[in-house]
Every structure is written in structure tokens, then in C-alpha cells.
C-alpha angles and dihedrals in degrees: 000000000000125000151225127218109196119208092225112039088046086053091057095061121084127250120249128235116252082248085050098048095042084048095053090047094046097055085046094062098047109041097010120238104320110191121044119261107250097245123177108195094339089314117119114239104173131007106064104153097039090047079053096056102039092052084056102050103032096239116149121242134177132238132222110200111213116179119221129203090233147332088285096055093052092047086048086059108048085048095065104030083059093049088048098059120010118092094238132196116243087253095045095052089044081043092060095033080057093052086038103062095032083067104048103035107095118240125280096238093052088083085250105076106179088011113137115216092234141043135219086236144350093233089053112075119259104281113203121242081268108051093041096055087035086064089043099049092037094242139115113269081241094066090046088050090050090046091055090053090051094047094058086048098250131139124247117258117252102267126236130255111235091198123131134232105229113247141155094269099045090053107189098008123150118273111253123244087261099046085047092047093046095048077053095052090051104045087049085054088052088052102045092048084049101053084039089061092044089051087054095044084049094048094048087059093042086063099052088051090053086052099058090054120092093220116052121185115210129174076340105304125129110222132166118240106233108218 
């Protein structure tokens, strides 16, 4: 059977390390490929690196066909069976909750942004794309938002101070970032008039010691004090 490798889902799947790579031909080598390359109408939906080494080497393998409503689905699919076995690095799983969540939240412009298409349950309230993978990946739906930006490449927005401003009927609230810069700029203002006061205090006495000495240089002259 011959088979399809697909840009995208390929891309979808996470390199190897060279130990992991060497370990996987290895064990080819010695047992076959074990377990059937995952195929949808001839295109290879899981088993990249097996189906690799096995074209190189000439070694056999089987193929279990599975059908898929649509590219998404299958998307879907390869995103969480790799986040289900392989041992991932911190950047790639952020990496595939990212793509993960980028391809089930609804667009901005369908009055639902974030919105699955589907709930848990009908009794539990509507979660948002977010918060649904964020209970299936055991993160916050923070951390899935952030991923998603990162998975199209974008950076993350500045975040925003919640920090309060203090007012009657805050009572104690925090201070917010400007209150607490302009307190700053003040207090450096306090400082700087005060060492100006000292330099001139310091100057004042400089002068008097410059008095009680015979020779006196000023703008660079030499003169004799006459007493």
C-alpha cells in the first residue's frame, strides 16, 4: 500500500531526539514494527517516524485504516494521541494544546468566540474551548489561551496590573502601579533637593577652608592673600 505523507499532519508530530531515534530503529531492527501505522484513505495519520525508518531500511509494516469526519478531526486526533504518549518536552505540549485549542474554539466574528461546540454534560454550565481542554490537559484555561497565542506565532499581549487605586470606598485596597510610581518619583525628588542642599553646605565650608590658606587658586590663578 502505498502511502501519503501530509505536510501538515506530519508537522504536527514532534521530532525525536537523536537517543530517541537510534532507540526506535534499533528496536526495529530487532523485533519489526510492532505495532500498524494509523492511515485515512492511504494518508498517514500517525507513525511518522516508524513509517521513516522502515522506508529506509526496507523493513515491512502493517496499516490500520481509521476514517475521520474531516481534516480537523483528524487534526483533533493526532493532537491528543501525541499528548497522550509521547514523553514531551514542556514547549512541545504547550506547543499542541495550543494547536489544539486554535482548532476547536469557534471564530471571533460567529457571536461565540472560545465557545466548543459541544458540553460534558447538559446539567454542568457551557465551559469555553479554554476552560474544556484546560480540565482535559490538567491546566488552567489561561495556560491553554497563552499556548494558542504562541501556536500562531504571536506574542502575548502586556498584561494588566490588578492592582487598585485607594478610595473611600475601597477602603484598604493596593495601591495601583501609578500611585506606587508616583510615590517613587517623589521620594527621588526628596532625595535629589536634599543632596543638592548638602553640596551646597559642603561647598560653603569648602570655601572657608580655602580662606584660611595663604595661597588661594581661583579659575586657575595663583594669588597671595594679604593679610
Amino acid at each position: 500500500m502505498k502511502i501519503t505523507i501530509d505536510a501538515e499532519f506530519k508537522s504536527l508530530i514532534p521530532p525525536q531526539t537523536p537517543e530517541e531515534s537510534a532507540a526506535l530503529e534499533q528496536s526495529i531492527l530487532s523485533e519489526g514494527c510492532r505495532d500498524p501505522l494509523i492511515v485515512c484513505n492511504g494518508t498517514l495519520i500517525d507513525g511518522h517516524h516508524r513509517e521513516e525508518i522502515c522506508t529506509r531500511l526496507g523493513i515491512p509494516y502493517q496499516t490500520e485504516n481509521r476514517d475521520f469526519a474531516d481534516r480537523d478531526e483528524a487534526i483533533r486526533w493526532i493532537i491528543t494521541n501525541q499528548l497522550s504518549r509521547r514523553n514531551l518536552t514542556s514547549q512541545q505540549k504547550s506547543l499542541l494544546r495550543g494547536q489544539h485549542y486554535n482548532r476547536i474554539k469557534k471564530p471571533a466574528n460567529d457571536g461565540g468566540a472560545g465557545k466548543p461546540k459541544v458540553t460534558v454534560d447538559q446539567n454542568e454550565p457551557r465551559l469555553s474551548a479554554a476552560e474544556t481542554l484546560a480540565k482535559v490537559y490538567g491546566v488552567s484555561a489561561s495556560t491553554i489561551k497563552r499556548d494558542g497565542i504562541k501556536a500562531e506565532g504571536r506574542d502575548e499581549p502586556p498584561k494588566v496590573s490588578k492592582a487598585k487605586h485607594l478610595s473611600a470606598h475601597e477602603g484598604f485596597g493596593e495601591k495601583s502601579v501609578i500611585d506606587q510610581k508616583d510615590e517613587t518619583i517623589a521620594e527621588l525628588h526628596s532625595q535629589i533637593k536634599a543632596l543638592t542642599k548638602r553640596i551646597e553646605e559642603l561647598e560653603r565650608e569648602l570655601s572657608v577652608y580655602r580662606l584660611e590658606d595663604d595661597d588661594l587658586d581661583l579659575t586657575g590663578t595663583i594669588f597671595k592673600v594679604k593679610s
